[in-house]
N, C-alpha and C positions, 0 to 999 in steps of 0.2 A: 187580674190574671196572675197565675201564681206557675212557677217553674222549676221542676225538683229534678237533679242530677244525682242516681244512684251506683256508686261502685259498688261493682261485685265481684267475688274472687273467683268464679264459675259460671259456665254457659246454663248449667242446672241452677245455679240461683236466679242466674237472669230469666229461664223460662219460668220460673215458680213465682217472680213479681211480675212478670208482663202477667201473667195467667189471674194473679190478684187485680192488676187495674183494669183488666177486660172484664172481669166479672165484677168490680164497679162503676163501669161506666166511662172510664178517663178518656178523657176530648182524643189524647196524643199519648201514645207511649212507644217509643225509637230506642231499639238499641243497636251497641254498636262497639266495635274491640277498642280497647286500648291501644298504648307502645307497647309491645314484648320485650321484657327485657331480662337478663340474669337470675334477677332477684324476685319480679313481681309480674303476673300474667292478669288484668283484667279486664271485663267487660263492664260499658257502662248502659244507662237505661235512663233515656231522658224522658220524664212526663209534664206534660202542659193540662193543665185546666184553671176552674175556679179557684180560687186560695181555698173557700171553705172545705169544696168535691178534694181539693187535694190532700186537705191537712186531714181528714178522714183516713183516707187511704193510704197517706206516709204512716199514722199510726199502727194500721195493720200489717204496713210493712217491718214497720221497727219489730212487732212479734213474732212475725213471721220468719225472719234473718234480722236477729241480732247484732251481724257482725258487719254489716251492710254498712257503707259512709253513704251520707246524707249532707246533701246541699241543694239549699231554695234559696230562688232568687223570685222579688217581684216587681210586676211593672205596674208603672202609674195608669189610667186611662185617660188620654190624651183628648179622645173624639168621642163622643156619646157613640157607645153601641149596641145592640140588640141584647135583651135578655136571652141569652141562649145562642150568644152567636158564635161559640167554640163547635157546637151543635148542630151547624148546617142555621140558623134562624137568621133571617134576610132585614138589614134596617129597611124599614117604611118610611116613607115621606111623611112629613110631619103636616096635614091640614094648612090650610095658609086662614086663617079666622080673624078677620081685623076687627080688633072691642072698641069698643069708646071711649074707653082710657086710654087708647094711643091716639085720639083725638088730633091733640097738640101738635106730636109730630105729622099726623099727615099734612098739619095748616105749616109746618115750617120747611118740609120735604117739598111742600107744593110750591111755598114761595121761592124757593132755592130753583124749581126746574123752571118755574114759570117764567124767572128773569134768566134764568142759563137759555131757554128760546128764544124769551124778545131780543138776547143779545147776538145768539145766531142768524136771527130773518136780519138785523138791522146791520154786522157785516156782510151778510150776503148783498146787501142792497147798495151798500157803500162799494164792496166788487165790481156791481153788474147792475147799474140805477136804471138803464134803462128797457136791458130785458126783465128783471126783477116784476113788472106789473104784470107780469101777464106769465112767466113763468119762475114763480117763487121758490127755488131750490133749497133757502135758507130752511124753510120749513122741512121740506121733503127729507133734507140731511136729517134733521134732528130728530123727524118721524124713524127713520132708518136707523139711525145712532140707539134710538130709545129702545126702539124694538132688538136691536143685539142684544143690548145691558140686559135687558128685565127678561131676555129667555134665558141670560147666565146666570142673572141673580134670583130667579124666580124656579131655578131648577138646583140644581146637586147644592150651589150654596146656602141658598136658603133655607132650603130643604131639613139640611142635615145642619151646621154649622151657625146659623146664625139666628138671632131671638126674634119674637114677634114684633118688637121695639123695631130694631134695623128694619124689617122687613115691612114694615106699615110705611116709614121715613122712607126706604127707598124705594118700592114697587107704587104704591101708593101716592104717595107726595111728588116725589123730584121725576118719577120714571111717568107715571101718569099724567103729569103737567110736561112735562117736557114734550111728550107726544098728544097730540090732539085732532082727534077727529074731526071738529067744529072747525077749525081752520082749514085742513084739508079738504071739507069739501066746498069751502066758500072761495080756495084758490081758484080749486077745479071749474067748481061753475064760472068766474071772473074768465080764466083763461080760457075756457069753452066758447063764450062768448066774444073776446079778442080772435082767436083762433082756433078752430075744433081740433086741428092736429095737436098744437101746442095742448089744450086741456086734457083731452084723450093721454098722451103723453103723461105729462103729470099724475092724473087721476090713477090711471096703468102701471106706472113705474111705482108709485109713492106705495102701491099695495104689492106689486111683483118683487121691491127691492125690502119692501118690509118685511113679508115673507122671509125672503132669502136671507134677510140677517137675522132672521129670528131664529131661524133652524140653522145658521152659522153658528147662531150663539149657542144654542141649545145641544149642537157638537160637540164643541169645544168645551161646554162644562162636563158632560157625562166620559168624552176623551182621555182629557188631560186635566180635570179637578179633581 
C-alpha cells in the first residue's frame, strides 16, 4: 500500500486532482487546508491505495499540475490481506486441510497433550485420592481447558495468522489429545455406577462447561485478537 501527499497552491488545483483520482478509481483521496501564512496559502490532498493504482495516477497528475509537490510514502504488509481489500474485499478464513505431510507433527503435538493430561488426572488425584474414583475432575479440567484453546486457536488465529504446520501441531496433536472423549465417557459410566448423581454431574458439567469455554474462547478471539 502506497500513500501520496499532494501540495497545491489552489482549492481549483485541489478540485481538478481529487476530480482525476475519482475518475481512476483511488481507494482514498482527503483533502484538507494547510497553515496560512504571509507568504504561502496551501491546500493539501492525501491519496491511499495500491503502489501500482497509485504510481498510474501520480503520473497523470504530474501532467495535469506541473507545479504540484509530490510525496509518497510506503507501508510494508505486516498481515496477509485480502486482494482488494482498500475496496471493500473481506479476508476469508483460510480452510483448515490437514496433509500427510504434517503427519509428524500431529504424532509430536499428540504426544506433548497426551502427557500434558496424564499429568493433569494424576495431580488431580494426588489433591483428592479419594473422591477422584468416582469423580474425576482432573479430566473434566483438561476437557474444559482444551475446548477454550482450540476455539481461540481454531478461530481468528489460525485462521488468518498462522501456517498449516502450527495449526495441525496444535488443534490436531496437543488440543486433540489433551481432550478426549473416550475417557469422558468411561468416567461417566464409572461414576454413574458409583453414584448416578455424581455421574450425571460429571457427564452434564464436562459438556455444559465445555460448551461454555468454547464459545468463551471463541469470544475472546474475534473480540480482542
Amino acid at each position: 500500500m502506497a500513500q501520496a501527499t499532494v501540495r497545491l497552491s489552489s482549492e481549483l488545483d485541489c478540485e481538478r486532482a481529487v476530480r482525476l483520482a475519482h475518475r481512476r478509481g483511488v481507494a482514498s483521496a482527503t483533502a484538507y487546508r494547510g497553515p496560512e501564512t504571509k507568504a504561502a496559502h496551501h491546500v493539501f490532498l492525501m491519496l491511499i491505495d495500491e503502489e501500482e493504482v497509485l504510481a498510474k495516477v501520480l503520473q497523470e497528475l504530474r501532467g495535469l499540475l506541473p507545479g504540484a509537490s509530490i510525496s509518497v510514502s510506503r507501508e510494508a504488509v505486516v498481515h496477509e490481506a485480502p486482494e482488494g481489500f482498500l475496496r471493500g474485499a473481506a479476508l476469508r478464513s483460510r480452510p483448515f486441510r490437514a496433509g500427510l505431510e504434517n503427519l509428524g507433527w500431529v504424532f509430536a503435538g499428540g504426544a506433548l497433550g497426551a502427557g500434558t493430561r496424564l499429568a493433569a488426572e494424576e495431580t488431580a488425584r494426588q489433591i483428592t485420592p479419594e473422591a477422584y474414583g468416582v469423580f474425576p475432575w482432573g479430566t473434566l479440567a483438561a476437557n474444559v481447558v482444551g475446548s477454550f484453546f482450540i476455539a481461540i486457536f481454531g478461530t481468528l488465529i489460525f485462521e488468518r495468522f498462522v501456517g498449516e504446520r502450527a495449526r495441525t501441531f496444535w488443534v490436531l496433536g496437543f488440543l486433540g489429545s489433551l481432550t478426549t472423549f473416550s475417557s469422558y465417557a468411561l468416567h461417566t459410566m464409572r461414576g454413574w455406577e458409583a453414584s448416578p448423581l455424581l455421574g450425571g454431574l460429571y457427564g452434564g458439567g464436562s459438556i455444559l462447561f465445555g460448551l461454555l469455554a468454547a464459545f468463551g474462547g471463541f469470544w475472546i478471539s474475534r473480540r480482542f485478537l
